[in-house]
Each structure stands twice: as structure tokens, then as C-alpha cells.
C-alpha positions as CSV (number, residue, x, y, z in Angstrom):
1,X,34.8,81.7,37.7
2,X,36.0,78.7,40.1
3,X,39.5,80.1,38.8
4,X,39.4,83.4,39.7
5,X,38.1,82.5,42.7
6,X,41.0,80.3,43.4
7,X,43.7,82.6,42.2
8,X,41.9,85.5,44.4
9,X,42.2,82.9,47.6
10,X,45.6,82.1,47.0
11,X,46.6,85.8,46.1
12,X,44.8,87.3,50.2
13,X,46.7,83.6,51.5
14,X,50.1,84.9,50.1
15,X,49.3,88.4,51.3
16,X,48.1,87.3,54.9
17,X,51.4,85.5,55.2
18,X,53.7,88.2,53.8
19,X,51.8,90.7,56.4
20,X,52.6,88.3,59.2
21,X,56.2,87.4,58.1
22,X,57.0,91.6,57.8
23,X,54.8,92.2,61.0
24,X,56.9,89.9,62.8
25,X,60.5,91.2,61.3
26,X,59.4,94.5,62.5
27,X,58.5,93.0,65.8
28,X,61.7,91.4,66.4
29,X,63.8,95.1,65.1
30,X,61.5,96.8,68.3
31,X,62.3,94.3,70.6
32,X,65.7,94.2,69.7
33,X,66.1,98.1,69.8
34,X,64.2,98.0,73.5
35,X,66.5,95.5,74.8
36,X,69.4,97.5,73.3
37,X,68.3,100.6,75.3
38,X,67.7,98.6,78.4
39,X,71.0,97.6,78.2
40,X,72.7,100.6,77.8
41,X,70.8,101.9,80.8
42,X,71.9,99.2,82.8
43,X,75.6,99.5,82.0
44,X,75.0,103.6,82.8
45,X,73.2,102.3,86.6
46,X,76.1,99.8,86.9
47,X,79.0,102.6,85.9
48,X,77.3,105.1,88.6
49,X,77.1,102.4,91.1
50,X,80.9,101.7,90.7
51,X,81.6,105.6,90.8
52,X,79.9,105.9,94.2
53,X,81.5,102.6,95.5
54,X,85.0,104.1,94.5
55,X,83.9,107.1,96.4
56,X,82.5,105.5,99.6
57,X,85.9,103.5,99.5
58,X,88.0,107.3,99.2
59,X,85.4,108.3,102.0
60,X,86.4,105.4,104.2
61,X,90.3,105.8,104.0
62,X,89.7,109.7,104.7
63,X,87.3,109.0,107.6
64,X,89.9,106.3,108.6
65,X,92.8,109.2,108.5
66,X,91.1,111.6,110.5
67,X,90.4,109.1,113.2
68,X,93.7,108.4,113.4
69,X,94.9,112.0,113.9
70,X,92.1,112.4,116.4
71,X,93.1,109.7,118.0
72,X,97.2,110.9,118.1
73,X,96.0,114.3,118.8
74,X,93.7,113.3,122.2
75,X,96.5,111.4,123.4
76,X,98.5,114.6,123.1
77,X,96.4,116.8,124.5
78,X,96.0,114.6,128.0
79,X,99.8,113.8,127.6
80,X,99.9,118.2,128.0
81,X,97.2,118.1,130.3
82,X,99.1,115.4,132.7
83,X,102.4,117.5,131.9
84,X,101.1,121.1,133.3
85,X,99.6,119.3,136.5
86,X,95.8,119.1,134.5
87,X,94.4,122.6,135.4
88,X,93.0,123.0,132.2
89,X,90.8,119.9,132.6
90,X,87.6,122.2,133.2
91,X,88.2,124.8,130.9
């Protein structure tokens, strides 16, 4: 009886450590595949993040174009103003 009681002991001890070796494998897989979709997500936030610098930077040299034709086309428009003696200047 001592026997089978030993072999039965030893069988539950090599399945309690077989459980926790496959519990922990499968553990690691999850936490591996999470940190694989984290990530992924990350690259996506950082690849949208570059888009909109590269557009804020598009932006800024449009902005900076416009200004500068403003600028060109006030100076014309008081150059005219000076020319035709500046009776427009309140209309």
C-alpha cells in the first residue's frame, strides 16, 4: 500500500509540475503576442505622428508663401496708392 501511495504522490508531483511548466509557456506566448500588438500600435501612432509633422511642415512653407505675397502685394498697393496722389486711402 506504502507503494501505491508513493507512486500516486510522485505521479500528482509530476503532474503539478508539467501544469505549471505548460501554464507558464502559454503565459509567456500571451505576453509575447500583447507586446507584439502593442508594438505594432505604437509604430501605427508613430507613422501618423510623422504624417502630420510632414504636413505641419507643407503647412508652414505655404503659410510662409502667402505671407510673402502679402507682403509684395501691400507694398504695391501703397506704392499705387502714393502714385495716384492716395485718394483711394478711405475707400
Amino acid at each position: 500500500m506504502t507503494d501505491f501511495s508513493t507512486v500516486i504522490a510522485a505521479a500528482g508531483l509530476l503532474l503539478a509540475i508539467i501544469t505549471f511548466y505548460l501554464g507558464r509557456q502559454s503565459g509567456v506566448k500571451t505576453d509575447a503576442r500583447e507586446m507584439g500588438t502593442i508594438l505594432t500600435e505604437l509604430q501605427n501612432i508613430k507613422s501618423g505622428v510623422d504624417e502630420i509633422k510632414q504636413h505641419q511642415a507643407t503647412q508652414d512653407a505655404n503659410n510662409m508663401r502667402v505671407a510673402e505675397r502679402l507682403a509684395i502685394l501691400e507694398t504695391s498697393v501703397k506704392r499705387l496708392e502714393r502714385a495716384s496722389g492716395g485718394d483711394n486711402a478711405a475707400t
